[in-house]
C-alpha positions, 0 to 999 in steps of 0.5 A, spaced: 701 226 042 704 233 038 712 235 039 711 243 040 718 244 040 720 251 042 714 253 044 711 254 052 704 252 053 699 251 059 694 245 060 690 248 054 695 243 049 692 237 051 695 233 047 703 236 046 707 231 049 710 233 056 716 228 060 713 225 065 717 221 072 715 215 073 716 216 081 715 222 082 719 227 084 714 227 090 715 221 093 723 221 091 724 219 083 730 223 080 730 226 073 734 220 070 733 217 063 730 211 067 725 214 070 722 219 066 717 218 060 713 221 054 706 223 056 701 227 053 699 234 057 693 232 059 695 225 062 701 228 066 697 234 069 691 229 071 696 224 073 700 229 078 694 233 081 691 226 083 698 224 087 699 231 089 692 231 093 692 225 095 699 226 098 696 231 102 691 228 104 694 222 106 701 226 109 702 221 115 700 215 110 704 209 112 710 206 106 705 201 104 700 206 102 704 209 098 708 204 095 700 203 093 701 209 090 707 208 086 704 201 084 699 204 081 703 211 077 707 206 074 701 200 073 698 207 070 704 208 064 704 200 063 698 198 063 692 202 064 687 197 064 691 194 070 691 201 073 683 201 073 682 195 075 687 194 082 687 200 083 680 204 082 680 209 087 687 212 085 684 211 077 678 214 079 680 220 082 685 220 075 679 221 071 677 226 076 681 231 074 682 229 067 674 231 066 675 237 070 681 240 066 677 239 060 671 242 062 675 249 063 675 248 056 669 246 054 672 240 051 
């Protein structure tokens, strides 16, 4: 990850360091030191697009899907071979939207 430090940018910086939630403010997480994370662009924006559509997707999801969900974000930041292999579904759909952030860019 690069700082940028004073400058605005879009999902074009792919590796500018961004802070992430670790629950996300979506299901609830504040912005409290402990709750937040350096991560890079890419990896924030994918991780977010994938939980926004799966949240709208599944609007009516019971807890413990969503727990799922939580488990697998945070698995995702712990430990990433964790994240693919209990929760392939949610990775999957993580790679998903990484690739096509970086095919707008022909990356």
């Amino acid at each position: 990850m690069i700082h940028l430090e004073g400058k605005l940018f879009g999902e074009e910086q792919f590796c500018a360091a961004t802070v992430g939630h670790i629950l996300p403010k979506a299901l609830g997480g504040q912005n409290k030191s402990w709750n937040l994370r350096a991560t890079c662009n890419l990896c924030n924006r994918a991780s977010g697009q994938a939980m926004n559509e799966w949240l709208q997707e599944n609007r009516n999801a019971p807890m413990e899907d969503r727990e799922r969900l939580v488990k697998y974000l945070w698995s995702e930041i712990d430990d990433p071979s964790k994240a693919d292999k209990l929760y392939p579904d949610f990775y999957i759909s993580f790679l998903t939207k990484r690739g096509l952030i970086l095919a707008r860019y022909d990356v």
